[in-house]
Structure formats: C-alpha cells, structure tokens
MISE-77526 format. One record per residue (C-alpha): residue number from 1; residue in one letter; x, y, z. Coordinates in steps of 0.2 Angstrom, whole numbers, plus 2048, in hexadecimal, padded with zeros to 3 digits. Each point is the difference from the previous one (the first is absolute). Layout:
N
pos NUM code a xx X yy Y zz Z;
...
end
This chain:
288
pos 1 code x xx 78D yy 502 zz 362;
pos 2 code x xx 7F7 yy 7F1 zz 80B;
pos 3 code x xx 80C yy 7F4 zz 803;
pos 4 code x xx 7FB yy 7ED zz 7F2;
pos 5 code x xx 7FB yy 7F7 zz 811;
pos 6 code x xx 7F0 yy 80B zz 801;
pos 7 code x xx 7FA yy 7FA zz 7EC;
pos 8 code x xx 7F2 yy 7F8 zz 808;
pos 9 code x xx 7F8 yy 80E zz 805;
pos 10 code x xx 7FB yy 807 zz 7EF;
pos 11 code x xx 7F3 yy 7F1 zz 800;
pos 12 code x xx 7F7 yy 808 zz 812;
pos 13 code x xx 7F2 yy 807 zz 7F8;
pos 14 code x xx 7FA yy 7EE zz 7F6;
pos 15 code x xx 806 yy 7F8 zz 811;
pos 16 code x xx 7F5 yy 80C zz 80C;
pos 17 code x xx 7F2 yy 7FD zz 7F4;
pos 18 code x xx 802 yy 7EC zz 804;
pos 19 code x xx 803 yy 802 zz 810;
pos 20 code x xx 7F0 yy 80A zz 804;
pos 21 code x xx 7F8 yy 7F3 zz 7F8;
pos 22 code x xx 805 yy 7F2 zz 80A;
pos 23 code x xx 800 yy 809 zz 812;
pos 24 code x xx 7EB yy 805 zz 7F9;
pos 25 code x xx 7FE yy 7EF zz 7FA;
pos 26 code x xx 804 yy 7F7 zz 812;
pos 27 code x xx 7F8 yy 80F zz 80A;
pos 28 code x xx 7F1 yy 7FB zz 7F6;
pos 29 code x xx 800 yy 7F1 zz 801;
pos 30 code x xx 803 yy 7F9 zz 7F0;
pos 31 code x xx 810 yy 7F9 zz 803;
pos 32 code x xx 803 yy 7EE zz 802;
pos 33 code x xx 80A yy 800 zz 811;
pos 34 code x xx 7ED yy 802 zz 807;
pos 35 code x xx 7FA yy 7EF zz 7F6;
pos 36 code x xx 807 yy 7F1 zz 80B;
pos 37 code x xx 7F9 yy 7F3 zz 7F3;
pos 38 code x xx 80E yy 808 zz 7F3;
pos 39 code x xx 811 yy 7F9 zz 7FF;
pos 40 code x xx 80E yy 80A zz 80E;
pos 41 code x xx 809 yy 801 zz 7EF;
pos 42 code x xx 7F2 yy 80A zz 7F9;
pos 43 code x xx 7FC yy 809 zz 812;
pos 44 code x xx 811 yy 808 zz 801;
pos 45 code x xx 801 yy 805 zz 7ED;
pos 46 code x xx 801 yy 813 zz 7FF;
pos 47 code x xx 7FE yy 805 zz 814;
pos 48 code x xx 805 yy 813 zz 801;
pos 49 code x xx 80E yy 803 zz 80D;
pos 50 code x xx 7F3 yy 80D zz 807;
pos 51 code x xx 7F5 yy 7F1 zz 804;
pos 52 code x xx 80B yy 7F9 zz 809;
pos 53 code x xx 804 yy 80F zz 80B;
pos 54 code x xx 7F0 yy 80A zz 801;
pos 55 code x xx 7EE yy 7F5 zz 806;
pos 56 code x xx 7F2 yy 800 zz 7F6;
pos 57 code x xx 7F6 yy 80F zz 803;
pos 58 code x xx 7F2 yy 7F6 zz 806;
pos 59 code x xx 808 yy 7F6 zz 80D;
pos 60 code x xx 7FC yy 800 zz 812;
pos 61 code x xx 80D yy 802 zz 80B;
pos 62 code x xx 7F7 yy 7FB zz 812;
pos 63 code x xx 7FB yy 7EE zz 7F6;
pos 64 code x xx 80F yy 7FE zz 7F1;
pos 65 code x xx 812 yy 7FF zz 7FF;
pos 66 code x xx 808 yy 808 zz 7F1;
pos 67 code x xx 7F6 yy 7FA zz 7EF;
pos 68 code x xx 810 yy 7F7 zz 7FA;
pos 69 code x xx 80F yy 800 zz 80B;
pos 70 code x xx 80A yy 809 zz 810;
pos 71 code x xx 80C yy 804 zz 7F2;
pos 72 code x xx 808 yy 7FB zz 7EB;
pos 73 code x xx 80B yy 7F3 zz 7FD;
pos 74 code x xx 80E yy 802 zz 7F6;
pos 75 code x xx 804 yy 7F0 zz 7F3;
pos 76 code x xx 812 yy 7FF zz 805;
pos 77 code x xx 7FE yy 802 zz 812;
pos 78 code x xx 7F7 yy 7F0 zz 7FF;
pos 79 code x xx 809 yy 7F4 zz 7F7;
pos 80 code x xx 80E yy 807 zz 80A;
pos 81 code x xx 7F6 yy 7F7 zz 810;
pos 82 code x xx 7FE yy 7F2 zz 7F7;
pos 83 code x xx 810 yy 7FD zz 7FB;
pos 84 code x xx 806 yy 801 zz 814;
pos 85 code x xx 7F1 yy 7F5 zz 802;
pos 86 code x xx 804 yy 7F4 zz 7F6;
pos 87 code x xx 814 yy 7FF zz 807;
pos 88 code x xx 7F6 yy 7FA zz 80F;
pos 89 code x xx 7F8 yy 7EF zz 7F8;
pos 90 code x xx 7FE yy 7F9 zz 7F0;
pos 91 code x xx 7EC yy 803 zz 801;
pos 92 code x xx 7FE yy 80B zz 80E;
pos 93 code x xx 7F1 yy 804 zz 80A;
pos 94 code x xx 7FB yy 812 zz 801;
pos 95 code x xx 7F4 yy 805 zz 80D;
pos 96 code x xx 7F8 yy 812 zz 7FD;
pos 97 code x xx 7FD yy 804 zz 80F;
pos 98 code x xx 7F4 yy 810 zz 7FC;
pos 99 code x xx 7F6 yy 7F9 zz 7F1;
pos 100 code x xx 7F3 yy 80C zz 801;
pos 101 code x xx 7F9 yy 7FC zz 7EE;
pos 102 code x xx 810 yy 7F8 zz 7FA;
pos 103 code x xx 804 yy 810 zz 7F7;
pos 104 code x xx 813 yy 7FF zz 802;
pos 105 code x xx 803 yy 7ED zz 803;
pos 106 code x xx 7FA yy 7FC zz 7F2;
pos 107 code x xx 80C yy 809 zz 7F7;
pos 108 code x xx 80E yy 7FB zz 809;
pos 109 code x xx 7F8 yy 7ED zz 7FC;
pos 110 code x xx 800 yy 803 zz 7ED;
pos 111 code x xx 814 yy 800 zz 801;
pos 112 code x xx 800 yy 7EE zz 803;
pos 113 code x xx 7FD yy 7FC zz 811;
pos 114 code x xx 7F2 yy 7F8 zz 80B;
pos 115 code x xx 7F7 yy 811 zz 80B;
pos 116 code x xx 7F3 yy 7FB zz 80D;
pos 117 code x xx 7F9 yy 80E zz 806;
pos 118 code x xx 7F7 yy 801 zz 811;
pos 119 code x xx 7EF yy 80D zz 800;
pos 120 code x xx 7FD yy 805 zz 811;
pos 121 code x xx 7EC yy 802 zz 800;
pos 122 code x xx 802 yy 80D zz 810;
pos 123 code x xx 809 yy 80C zz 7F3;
pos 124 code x xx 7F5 yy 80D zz 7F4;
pos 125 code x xx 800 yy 7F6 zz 7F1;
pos 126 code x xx 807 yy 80C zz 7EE;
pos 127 code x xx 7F2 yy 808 zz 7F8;
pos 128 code x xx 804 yy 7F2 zz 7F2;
pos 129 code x xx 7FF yy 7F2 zz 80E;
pos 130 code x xx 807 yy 7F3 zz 7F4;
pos 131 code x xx 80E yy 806 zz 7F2;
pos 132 code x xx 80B yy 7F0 zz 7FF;
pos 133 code x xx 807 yy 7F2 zz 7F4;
pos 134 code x xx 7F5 yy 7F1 zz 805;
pos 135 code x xx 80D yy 7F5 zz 7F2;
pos 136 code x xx 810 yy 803 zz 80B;
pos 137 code x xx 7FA yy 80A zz 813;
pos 138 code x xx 7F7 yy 7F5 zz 80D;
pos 139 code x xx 7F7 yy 80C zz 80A;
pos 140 code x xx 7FA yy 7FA zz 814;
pos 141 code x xx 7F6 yy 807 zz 80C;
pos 142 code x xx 80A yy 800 zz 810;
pos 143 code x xx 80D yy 807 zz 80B;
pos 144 code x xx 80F yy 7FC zz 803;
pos 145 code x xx 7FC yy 7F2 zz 80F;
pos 146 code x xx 7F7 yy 7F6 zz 7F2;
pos 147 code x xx 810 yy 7FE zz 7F6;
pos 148 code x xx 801 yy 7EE zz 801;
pos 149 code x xx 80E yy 7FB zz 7F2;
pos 150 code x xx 811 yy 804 zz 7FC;
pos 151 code x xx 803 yy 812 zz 7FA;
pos 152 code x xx 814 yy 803 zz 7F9;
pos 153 code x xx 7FC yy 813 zz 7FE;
pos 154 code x xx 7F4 yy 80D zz 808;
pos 155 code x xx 7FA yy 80F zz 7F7;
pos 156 code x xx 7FB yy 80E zz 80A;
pos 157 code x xx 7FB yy 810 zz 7F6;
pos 158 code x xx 7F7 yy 80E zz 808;
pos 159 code x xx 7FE yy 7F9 zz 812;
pos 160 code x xx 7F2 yy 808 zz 809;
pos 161 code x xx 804 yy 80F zz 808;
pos 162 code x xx 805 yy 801 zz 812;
pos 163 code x xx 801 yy 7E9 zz 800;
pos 164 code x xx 80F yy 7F7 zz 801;
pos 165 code x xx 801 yy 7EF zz 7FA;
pos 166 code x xx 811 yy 7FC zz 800;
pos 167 code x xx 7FD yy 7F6 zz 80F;
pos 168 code x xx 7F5 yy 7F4 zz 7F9;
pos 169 code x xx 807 yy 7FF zz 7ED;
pos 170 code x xx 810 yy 7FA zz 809;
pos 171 code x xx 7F6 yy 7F2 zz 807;
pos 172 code x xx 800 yy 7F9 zz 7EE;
pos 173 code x xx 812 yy 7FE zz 800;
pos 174 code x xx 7FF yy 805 zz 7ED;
pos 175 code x xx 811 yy 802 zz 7F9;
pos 176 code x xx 7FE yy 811 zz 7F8;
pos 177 code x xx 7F5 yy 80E zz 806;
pos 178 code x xx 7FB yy 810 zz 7F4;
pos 179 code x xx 7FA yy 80F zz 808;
pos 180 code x xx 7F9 yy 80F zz 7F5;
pos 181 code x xx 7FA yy 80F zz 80A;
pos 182 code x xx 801 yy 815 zz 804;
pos 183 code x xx 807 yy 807 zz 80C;
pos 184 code x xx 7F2 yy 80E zz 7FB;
pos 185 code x xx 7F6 yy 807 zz 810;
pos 186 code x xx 7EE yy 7FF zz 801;
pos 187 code x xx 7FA yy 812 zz 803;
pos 188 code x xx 7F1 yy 7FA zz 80A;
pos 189 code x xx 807 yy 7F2 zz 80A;
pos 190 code x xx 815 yy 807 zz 7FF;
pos 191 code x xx 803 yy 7ED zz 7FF;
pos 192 code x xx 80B yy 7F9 zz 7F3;
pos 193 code x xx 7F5 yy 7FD zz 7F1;
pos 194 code x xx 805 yy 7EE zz 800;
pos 195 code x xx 805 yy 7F4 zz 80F;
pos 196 code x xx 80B yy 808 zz 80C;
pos 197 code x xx 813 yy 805 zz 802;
pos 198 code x xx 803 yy 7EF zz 808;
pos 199 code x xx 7F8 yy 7F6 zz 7F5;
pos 200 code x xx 80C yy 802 zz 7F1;
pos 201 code x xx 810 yy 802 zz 80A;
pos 202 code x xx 800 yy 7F6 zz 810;
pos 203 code x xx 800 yy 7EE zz 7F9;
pos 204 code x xx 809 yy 7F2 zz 80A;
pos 205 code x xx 813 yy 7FF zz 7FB;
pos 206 code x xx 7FE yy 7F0 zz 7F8;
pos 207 code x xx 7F7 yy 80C zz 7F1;
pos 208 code x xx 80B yy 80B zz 7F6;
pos 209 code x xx 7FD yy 80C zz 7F3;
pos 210 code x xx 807 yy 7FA zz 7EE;
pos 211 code x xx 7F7 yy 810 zz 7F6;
pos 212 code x xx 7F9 yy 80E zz 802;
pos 213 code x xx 7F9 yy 811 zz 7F4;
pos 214 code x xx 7F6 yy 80F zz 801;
pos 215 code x xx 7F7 yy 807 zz 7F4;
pos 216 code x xx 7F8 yy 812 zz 801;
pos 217 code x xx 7F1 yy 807 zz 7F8;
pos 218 code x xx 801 yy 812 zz 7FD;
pos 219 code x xx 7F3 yy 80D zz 807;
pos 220 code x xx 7F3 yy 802 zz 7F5;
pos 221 code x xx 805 yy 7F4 zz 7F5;
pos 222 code x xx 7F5 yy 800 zz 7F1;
pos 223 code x xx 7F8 yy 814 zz 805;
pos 224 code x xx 811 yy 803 zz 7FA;
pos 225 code x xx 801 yy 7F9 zz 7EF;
pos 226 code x xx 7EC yy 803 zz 7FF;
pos 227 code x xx 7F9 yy 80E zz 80A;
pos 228 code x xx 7ED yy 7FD zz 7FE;
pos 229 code x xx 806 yy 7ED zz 809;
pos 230 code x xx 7FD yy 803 zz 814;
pos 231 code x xx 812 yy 803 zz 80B;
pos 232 code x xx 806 yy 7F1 zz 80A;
pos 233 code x xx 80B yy 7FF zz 810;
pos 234 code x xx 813 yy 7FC zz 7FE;
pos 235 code x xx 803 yy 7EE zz 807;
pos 236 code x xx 80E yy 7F5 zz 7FE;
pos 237 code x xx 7FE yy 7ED zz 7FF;
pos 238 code x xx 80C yy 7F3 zz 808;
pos 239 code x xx 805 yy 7F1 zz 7FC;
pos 240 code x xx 809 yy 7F4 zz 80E;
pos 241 code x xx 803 yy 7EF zz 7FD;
pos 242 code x xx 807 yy 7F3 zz 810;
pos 243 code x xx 808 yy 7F1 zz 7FD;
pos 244 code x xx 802 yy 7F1 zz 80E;
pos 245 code x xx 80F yy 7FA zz 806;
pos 246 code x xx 802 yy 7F2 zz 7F6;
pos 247 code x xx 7FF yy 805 zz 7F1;
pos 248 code x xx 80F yy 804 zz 7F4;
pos 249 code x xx 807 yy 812 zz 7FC;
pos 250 code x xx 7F5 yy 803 zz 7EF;
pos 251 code x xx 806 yy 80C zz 7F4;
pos 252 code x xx 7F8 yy 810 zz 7FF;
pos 253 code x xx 7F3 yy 800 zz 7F0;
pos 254 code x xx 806 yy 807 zz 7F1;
pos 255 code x xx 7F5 yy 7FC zz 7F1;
pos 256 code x xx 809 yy 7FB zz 7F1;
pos 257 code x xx 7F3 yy 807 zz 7F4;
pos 258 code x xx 7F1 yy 80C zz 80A;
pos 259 code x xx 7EE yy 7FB zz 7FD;
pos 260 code x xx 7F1 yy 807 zz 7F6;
pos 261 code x xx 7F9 yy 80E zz 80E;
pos 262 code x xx 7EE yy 7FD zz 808;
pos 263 code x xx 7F6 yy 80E zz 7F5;
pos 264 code x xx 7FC yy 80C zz 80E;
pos 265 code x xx 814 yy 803 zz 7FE;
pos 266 code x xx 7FF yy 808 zz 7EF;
pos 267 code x xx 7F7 yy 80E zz 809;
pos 268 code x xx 80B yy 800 zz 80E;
pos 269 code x xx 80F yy 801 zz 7F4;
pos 270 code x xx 7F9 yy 80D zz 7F8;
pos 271 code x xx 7F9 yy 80C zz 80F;
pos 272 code x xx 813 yy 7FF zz 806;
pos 273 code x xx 807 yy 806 zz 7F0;
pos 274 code x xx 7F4 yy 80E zz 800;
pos 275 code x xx 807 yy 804 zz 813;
pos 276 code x xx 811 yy 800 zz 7F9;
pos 277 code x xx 7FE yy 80A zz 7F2;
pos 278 code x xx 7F6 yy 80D zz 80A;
pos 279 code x xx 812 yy 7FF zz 80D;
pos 280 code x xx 809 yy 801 zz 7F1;
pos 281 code x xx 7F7 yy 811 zz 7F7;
pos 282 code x xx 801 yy 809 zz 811;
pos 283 code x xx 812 yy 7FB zz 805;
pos 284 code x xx 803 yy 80A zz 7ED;
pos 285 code x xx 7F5 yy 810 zz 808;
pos 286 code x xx 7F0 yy 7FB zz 7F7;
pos 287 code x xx 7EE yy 804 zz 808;
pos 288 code x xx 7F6 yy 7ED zz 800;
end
C-alpha cells in the first residue's frame, strides 16, 4: 500500500492532460507571458515549470538568452530575501544587477520592495525581451558605472559566466548583497556556468555571510514524472546572501505562515512526488 502522502498522484492523469496543455499553449504562442501589453499578473498565470527549464523550440541560441529565465523561482525563497532586505532599511533599494527582461526582479519586487533593475544592452536579450511588472519594477538600461543613487541591496542572479563583478558591486557600498548562482560547468567553455569561484567567496572582510541554501534540481526532472517531456541536466542552485559590517545579527527567516507557491511549483511538487514514489516502489522490489 502507497504510503497517504502520495494521494495526490491519483489525479496525474487529469493533471498531465492540463499540463500538456499549458506547456502547447506557450510553445505556441498563445500564452500571455508572450503579450507585453497584458498585466505581469496575467503574464505569469499558468507558466509550466517546463517552460521555465527547457527554451522555446524556436529560439536562437547565437542571438537569444533563454525565452524566460536562467532558472524558476521559488515563492518562499523570495520573500525570504525580502524579509533580509528589508532588516537592512525601512524602504530598501534593490539593484538587480542582471535584469535581463526583469523576469526574476520583478518577482522579488512584488513582495514589497523597491527593485531597479539595470539591462546591460551588450548581453543577448531573452527570447521575451521584456517580461516585467511596469506597476512595481523599474527597469534601466545600464551598467553598473551608471549607478548613480543609493542602492541598500544588490541582487545578483545568474552572473554571466566566466565575469566577476564582485569588485564593482562593492563600490556601491550596499548593505546586503544577494548572490544566486551554479557551480555547474559549461561543457563547451569548462568555466563555471555563472561568475567565477572568486566572485562568490572572496568578498572584503567587512562583508559577512548571514544565509545561505541550496537547492538541487534532480536529473531529468520532469522526463521522470513524464517520459514523452525531454531529459534535463542535474543542477543545483545556490543561494548566498552577505551582510555589511554594520548591520545587526538578523534572525534567520522562518515564515510564520508559508505563502501561496508561484504556479510553475504545482508541477514541480508534483514531478518530485512522482520521483519519490518511483524510489519508493523499487526500494519494495518493484520494476517502474
């Protein structure tokens, strides 16, 4: 007997009907996230986690960065950078320092803080070149040298590979400084898929870390769950989060009651429970 925990699976059929949907839907278009005169609210309704891992079939690699984003965000991750953010300042400034098209800091704005995101205009652009929340993300063209106001937090997800701006983010002197990143190698280049080594270790000593997760995504992740979905790499995403000198000892988040997940999680809850089942029907000598 399958342990009460995996009850959710006796709905995978109506799900994988629903799912197929959605993932046919954005690859054809159809979806809103493609529609930059709709509402973000509206855009990010019903995203598939697939299309948030896999690129749409009709992206260019030599001229596009991924359709969407460099990786999925997880609701409680964010407001859990939010919350350090906000332990920093009563309205803090956060600097996203990889907009791209605002994908990501938007999200994180939509927690309740200010996100300025800087587009560098010498990186590929996504294949959706503007996915943001124009009611609470302010998005620049610009580096880094055009920052030109204070900033309380920096926001670094997905540094480019093989770059290290550490250097110049501490020139900002911004209280708190959020790193996400892989440690994942490039199988063309064999250079960290984003930033370097030393660019999310070897900060000056007046910078300490005050947090810091990982969280893993399984080898093919969805084949597993659904095996006409394409196989993905095994990557594991970190989190690392610096604090300056001066600011006070915060008390690690703890969420007193956890937050409605993003949609995309629904499937990711779901392909892990389908993993775990399978682990759980072979530990017990069964063939799946």
């Amino acid at each position: 007997m399958m342990p009460e925990k995996f009850s959710k699976l006796r709905d995978m059929e109506s799900f994988t009907d629903e799912l197929f949907n959605r993932i046919v839907a954005f690859q054809s278009k159809e979806h809103p996230a493609w529609d930059s005169s709709q509402p973000f609210a509206e855009r990010i309704k019903n995203i598939a986690l697939h299309n948030l891992i896999f690129s749409n079939p009709d992206r260019d690699p030599k001229e596009l960065g991924p359709t969407i984003a460099h990786f999925y965000p997880l609701r409680e991750e964010n407001r859990a950078l939010v919350y350090y953010a906000k332990h920093v300042a009563e309205n803090p400034t956060v600097l996203d320092i990889h907009a791209r098209n605002g994908f990501i800091g938007s999200l994180l704005a939509r927690e309740g803080v200010k996100v300025v995101g800087l587009r560098d205009p010498n990186e590929k652009p996504n294949q959706i070149a503007d996915y943001y929340d124009a009611e609470n993300y302010e998005l620049r063209q610009g580096k880094l040298d055009d920052v030109d106001f204070p900033v309380d937090v920096v926001f670094s997800a997905w540094m480019p590979s093989g770059e290290n701006f550490t250097p110049d983010i501490v020139k900002l002197k911004p209280k708190l400084i959020i790193y996400v990143y892989t440690e994942h190698l490039n199988e063309h280049s064999k250079l960290w898929q984003t930033g370097t080594e030393a660019a999310f270790n070897d900060l000056p000593e007046n910078y300490r870390i005050i947090d810091e997760w990982s969280i893993a995504r399984p080898e093919n992740l969805l084949q597993e769950a659904w095996p006409d979905l394409s196989p993905s790499i095994e990557e594991t995403r970190h989190v690392r989060i610096f604090a300056e000198q001066s600011v006070d000892d915060i008390p690690q988040y703890a969420p007193e009651q956890m937050a409605e997940p993003y949609d995309w999680e629904a499937d990711l809850e779901m392909a892990l429970l389908a993993i775990e089942a399978k682990e759980h029907l072979r530990s017990r000598g069964i063939a799946v």
